[in-house]
C-alpha positions as CSV (number, residue, x, y, z in Angstrom):
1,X,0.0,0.0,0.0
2,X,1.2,3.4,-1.1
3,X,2.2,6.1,1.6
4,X,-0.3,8.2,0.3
5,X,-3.6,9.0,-1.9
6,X,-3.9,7.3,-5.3
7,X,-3.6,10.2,-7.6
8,X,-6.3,9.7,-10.6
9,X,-7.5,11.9,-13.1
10,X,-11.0,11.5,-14.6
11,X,-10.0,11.6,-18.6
12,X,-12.4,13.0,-20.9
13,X,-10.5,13.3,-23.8
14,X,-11.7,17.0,-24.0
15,X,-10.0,20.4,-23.6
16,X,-9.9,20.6,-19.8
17,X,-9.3,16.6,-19.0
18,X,-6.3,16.8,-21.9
19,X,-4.6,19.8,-20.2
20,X,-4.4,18.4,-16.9
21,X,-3.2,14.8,-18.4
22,X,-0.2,16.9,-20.1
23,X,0.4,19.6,-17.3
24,X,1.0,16.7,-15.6
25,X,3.2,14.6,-18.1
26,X,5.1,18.1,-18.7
27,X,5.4,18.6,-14.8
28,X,3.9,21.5,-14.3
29,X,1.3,19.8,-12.0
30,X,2.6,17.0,-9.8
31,X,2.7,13.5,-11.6
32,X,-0.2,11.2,-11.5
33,X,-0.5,7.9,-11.2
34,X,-3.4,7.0,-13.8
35,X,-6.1,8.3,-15.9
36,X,-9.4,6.7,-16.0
37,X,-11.3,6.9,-19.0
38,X,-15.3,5.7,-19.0
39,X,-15.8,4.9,-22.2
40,X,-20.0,5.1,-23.2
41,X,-19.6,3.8,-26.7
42,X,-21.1,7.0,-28.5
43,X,-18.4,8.8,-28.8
44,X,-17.7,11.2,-31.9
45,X,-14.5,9.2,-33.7
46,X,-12.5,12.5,-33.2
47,X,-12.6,11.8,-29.1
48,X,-11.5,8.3,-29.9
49,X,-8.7,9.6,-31.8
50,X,-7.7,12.3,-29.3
51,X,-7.6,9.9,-26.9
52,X,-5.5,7.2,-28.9
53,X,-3.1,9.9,-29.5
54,X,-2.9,11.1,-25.5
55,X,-2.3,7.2,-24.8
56,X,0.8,6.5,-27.6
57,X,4.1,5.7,-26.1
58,X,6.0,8.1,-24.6
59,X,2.9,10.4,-24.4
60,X,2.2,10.4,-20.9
61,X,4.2,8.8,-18.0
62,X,1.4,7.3,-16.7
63,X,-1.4,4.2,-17.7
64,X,-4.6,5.4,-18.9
65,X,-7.4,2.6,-18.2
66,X,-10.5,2.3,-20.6
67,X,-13.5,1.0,-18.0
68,X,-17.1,0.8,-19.4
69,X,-20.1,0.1,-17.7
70,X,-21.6,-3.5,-18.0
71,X,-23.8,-4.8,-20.9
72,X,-25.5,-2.4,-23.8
73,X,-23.5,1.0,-25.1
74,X,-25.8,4.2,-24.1
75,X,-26.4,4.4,-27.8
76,X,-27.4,0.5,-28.2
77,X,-29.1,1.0,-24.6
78,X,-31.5,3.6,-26.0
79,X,-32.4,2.1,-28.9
80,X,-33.5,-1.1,-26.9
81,X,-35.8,1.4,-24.6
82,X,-37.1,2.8,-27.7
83,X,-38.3,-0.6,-29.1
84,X,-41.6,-2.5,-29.0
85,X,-40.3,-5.5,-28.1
86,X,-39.9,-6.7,-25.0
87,X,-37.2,-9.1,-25.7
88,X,-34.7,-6.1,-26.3
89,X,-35.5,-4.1,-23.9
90,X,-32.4,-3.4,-21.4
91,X,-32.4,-4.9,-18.2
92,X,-30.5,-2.2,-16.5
93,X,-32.8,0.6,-16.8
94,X,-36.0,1.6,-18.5
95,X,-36.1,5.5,-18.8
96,X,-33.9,8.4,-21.2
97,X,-30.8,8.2,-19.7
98,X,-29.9,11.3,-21.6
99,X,-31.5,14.4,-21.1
100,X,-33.6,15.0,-24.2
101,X,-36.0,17.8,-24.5
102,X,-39.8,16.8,-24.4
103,X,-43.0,18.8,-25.4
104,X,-46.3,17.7,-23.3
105,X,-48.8,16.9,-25.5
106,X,-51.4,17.9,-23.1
107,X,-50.1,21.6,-22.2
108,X,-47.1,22.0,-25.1
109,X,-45.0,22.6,-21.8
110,X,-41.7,21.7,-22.9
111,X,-38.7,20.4,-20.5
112,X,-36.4,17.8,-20.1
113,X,-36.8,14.4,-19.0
114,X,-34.2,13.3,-15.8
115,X,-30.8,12.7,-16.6
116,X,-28.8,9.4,-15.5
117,X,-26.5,9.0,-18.4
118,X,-23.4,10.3,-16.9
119,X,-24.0,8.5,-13.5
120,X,-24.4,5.3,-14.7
121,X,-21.6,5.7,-17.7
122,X,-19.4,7.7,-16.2
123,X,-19.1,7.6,-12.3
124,X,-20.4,4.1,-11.9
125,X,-17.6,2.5,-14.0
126,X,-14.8,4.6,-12.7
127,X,-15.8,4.1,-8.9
128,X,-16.2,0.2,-9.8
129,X,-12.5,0.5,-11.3
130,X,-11.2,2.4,-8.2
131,X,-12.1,-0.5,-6.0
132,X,-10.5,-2.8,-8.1
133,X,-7.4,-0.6,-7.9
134,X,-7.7,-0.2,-3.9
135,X,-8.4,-4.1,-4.3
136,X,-12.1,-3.5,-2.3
137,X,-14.7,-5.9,-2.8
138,X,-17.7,-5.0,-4.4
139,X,-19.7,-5.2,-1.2
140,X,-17.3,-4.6,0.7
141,X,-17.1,-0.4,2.6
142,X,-14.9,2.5,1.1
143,X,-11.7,2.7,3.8
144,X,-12.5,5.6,6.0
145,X,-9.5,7.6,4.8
146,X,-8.5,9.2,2.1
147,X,-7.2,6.4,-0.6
148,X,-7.7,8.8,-3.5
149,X,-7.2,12.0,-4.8
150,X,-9.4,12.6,-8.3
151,X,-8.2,15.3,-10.6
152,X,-11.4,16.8,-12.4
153,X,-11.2,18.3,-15.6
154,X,-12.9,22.2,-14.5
155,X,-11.9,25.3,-15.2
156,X,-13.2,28.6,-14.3
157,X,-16.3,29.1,-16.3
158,X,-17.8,25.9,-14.9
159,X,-17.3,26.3,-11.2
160,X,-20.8,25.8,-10.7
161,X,-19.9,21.8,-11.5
162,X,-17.8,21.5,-8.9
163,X,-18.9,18.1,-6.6
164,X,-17.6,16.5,-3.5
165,X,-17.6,12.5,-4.1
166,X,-20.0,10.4,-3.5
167,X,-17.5,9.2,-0.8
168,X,-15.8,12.0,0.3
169,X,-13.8,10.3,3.4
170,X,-12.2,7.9,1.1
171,X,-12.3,9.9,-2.6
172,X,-11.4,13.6,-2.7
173,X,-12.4,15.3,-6.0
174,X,-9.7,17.8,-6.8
175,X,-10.1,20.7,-9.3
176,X,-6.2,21.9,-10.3
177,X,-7.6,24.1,-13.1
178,X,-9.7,26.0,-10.6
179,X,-6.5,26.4,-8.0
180,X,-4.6,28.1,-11.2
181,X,-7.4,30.3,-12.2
182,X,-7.4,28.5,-15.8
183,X,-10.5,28.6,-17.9
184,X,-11.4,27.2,-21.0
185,X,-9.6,29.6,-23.1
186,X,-6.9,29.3,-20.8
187,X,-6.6,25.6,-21.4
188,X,-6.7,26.0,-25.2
189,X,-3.8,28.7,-24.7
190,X,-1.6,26.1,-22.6
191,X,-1.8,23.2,-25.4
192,X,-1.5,25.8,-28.7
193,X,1.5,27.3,-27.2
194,X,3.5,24.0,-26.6
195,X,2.3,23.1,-30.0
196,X,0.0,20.2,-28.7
197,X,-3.4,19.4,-30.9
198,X,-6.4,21.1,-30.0
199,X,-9.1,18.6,-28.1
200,X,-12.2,18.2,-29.3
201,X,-15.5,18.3,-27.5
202,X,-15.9,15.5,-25.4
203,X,-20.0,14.3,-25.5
204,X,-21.7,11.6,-26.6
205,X,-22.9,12.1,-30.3
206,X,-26.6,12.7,-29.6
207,X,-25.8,14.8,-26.1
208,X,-28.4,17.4,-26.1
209,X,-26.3,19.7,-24.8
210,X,-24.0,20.2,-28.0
211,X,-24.7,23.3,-29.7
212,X,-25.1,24.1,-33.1
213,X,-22.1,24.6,-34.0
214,X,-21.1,20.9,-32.6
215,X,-23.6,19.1,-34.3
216,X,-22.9,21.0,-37.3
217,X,-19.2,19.9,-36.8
218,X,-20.5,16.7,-36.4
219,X,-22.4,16.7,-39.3
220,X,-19.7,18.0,-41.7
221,X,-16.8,15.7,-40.2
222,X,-18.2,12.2,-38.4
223,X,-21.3,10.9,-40.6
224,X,-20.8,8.0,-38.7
225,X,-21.7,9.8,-35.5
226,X,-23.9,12.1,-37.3
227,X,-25.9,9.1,-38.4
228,X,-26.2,7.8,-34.9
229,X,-27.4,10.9,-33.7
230,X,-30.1,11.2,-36.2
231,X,-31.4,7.1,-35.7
232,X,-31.3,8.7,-31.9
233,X,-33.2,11.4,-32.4
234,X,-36.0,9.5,-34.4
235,X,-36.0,6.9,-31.8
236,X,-37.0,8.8,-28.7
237,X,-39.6,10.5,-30.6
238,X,-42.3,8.3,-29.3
239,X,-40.7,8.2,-25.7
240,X,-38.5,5.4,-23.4
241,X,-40.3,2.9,-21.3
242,X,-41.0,4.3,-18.0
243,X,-40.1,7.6,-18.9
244,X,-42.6,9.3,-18.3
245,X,-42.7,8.1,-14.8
246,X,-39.3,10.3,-14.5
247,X,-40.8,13.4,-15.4
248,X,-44.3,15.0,-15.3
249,X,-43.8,15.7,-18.8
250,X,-45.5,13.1,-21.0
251,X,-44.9,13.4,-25.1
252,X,-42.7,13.6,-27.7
253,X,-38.9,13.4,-27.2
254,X,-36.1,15.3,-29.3
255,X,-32.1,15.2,-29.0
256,X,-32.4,18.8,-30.2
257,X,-33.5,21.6,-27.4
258,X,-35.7,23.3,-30.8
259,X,-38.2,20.3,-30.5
260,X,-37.3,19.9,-34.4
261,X,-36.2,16.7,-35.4
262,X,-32.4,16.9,-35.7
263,X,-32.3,16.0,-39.3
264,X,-34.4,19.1,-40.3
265,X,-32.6,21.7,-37.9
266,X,-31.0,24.5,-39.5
267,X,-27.5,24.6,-38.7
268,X,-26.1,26.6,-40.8
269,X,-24.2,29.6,-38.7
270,X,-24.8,33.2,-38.0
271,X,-22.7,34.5,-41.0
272,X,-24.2,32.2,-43.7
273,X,-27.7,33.7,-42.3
274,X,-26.5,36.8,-43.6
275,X,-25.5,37.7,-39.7
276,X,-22.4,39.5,-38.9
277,X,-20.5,37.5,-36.2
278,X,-19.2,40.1,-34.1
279,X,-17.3,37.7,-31.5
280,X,-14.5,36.1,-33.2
281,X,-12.9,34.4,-30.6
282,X,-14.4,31.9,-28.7
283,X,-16.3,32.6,-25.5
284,X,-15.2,31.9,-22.0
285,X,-19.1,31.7,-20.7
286,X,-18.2,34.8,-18.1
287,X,-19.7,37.8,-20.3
288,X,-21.5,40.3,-17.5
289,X,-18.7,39.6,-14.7
């Protein structure tokens, strides 16, 4: 047993996640001793690739482990909520996991149905792999210390997402890019100045929190991920079994937040609209402060 904490970070593959990996690697932060990537399986290929080029040898002086959660992708998982049939629907759960936009079809009150996709694909796998790496059973309690110390990827303009753990005696989240003041921007700055590729946006391809301009990237450059998004989209339209009992919102579901069918939204950008795009640099989120 070590002397002290496990030091972990939770790997996106995305702007924030990357910069800590290489801060890190570069020694500008203190080393780690692993990366932990949850993998969902609907990942754009461009976060696939980031990450196969963070994890080539000589890259980083430290493992980075790939942990999914048990059975069905999130993709394949919603498409078996989404069906008819019985037989194929998942055993794990029965509602969205993601958070898709709904309209009521009683009131037209639109909303968003509960979201469970990153708890179930993303914490779940990586506190199932941290027991395996502090060698605790699966029933067995979290050590009443601290074992380890998890580096989360968040800068500035998301403080609001800071968390403790759900264990906070035995798993400490730590957020290095909000003790140096870094925010997005600040991130892309770091990488572009040491000449390191510029991360993509880490989200599952039918996340309805991608804007626009992500889809529309998506659209142009993964039609693979672009496809799945779509067969998504059509999907939900009818609803997820037992989703309605997870919000009091009862209709038809869409990936994109214009109740639109994503295949039909206009995507096009501000300046082929015939808009002038008077922000030419990308946006840290803290306009008004």
């Amino acid at each position: 047993m070590q002397d002290r904490p496990l030091r972990v970070l939770s790997l996106g593959a995305g702007v924030q996640s990357t910069t800590l990996a290489l801060m890190s690697a570069t020694g500008d932060l203190p080393p780690l001793d692993r990366a932990i990537f949850a993998d969902t399986g609907s990942e754009p290929h461009h976060v696939y690739a980031h990450l196969a080029w963070l994890m080539e040898a000589g890259r980083l002086p430290f493992p980075v482990d790939i942990v999914k959660a048990p059975g069905l992708s999130l993709g394949e998982e919603i498409f078996a909520a989404a069906s008819p049939d019985s037989a194929t629907r998942p055993t794990r759960g029965s509602f969205a996991r993601a958070p898709f936009y709904i309209r009521d079809d009683r009131t037209g009150n639109k909303g968003m149905v509960k979201r469970q996709c990153t708890g179930d694909y993303k914490v779940d796998p990586i506190y199932r792999h941290l027991r395996t790496l502090l060698g605790i059973g699966p029933r067995s309690r979290w050590p009443q210390r601290r074992a380890v110390e998890m580096w989360m990827g968040i800068s500035m303009d998301e403080i609001s997402r800071m968390r403790d753990s759900r264990f906070p005696m035995t798993i400490a989240n730590l957020y290095p890019l909000i003790d140096l003041g870094f925010t997005r921007v600040a991130c892309l700055d770091w990488l572009e100045a040491r000449g390191y590729p510029l991360p993509p946006k880490s989200a599952c391809t039918f996340c309805p929190y991608r804007s626009d301009r992500q889809f529309r990237d998506l659209k142009d450059n993964d039609p693979e991920g672009w496809a799945e998004a779509v067969r998504v989209d059509e999907a939900i339209r009818t609803g997820l079994r037992d989703a309605a009992r997870k919000t009091p919102l009862q209709g038809q579901m869409f990936v994109h937040r214009s109740l639109v069918p994503l295949a039909e939204v206009d995507l096009s950008s501000a300046e082929e609209r015939g808009q002038p795009n008077l922000f030419n640099n990308e946006c840290e989120g803290m306009c008004g402060v």
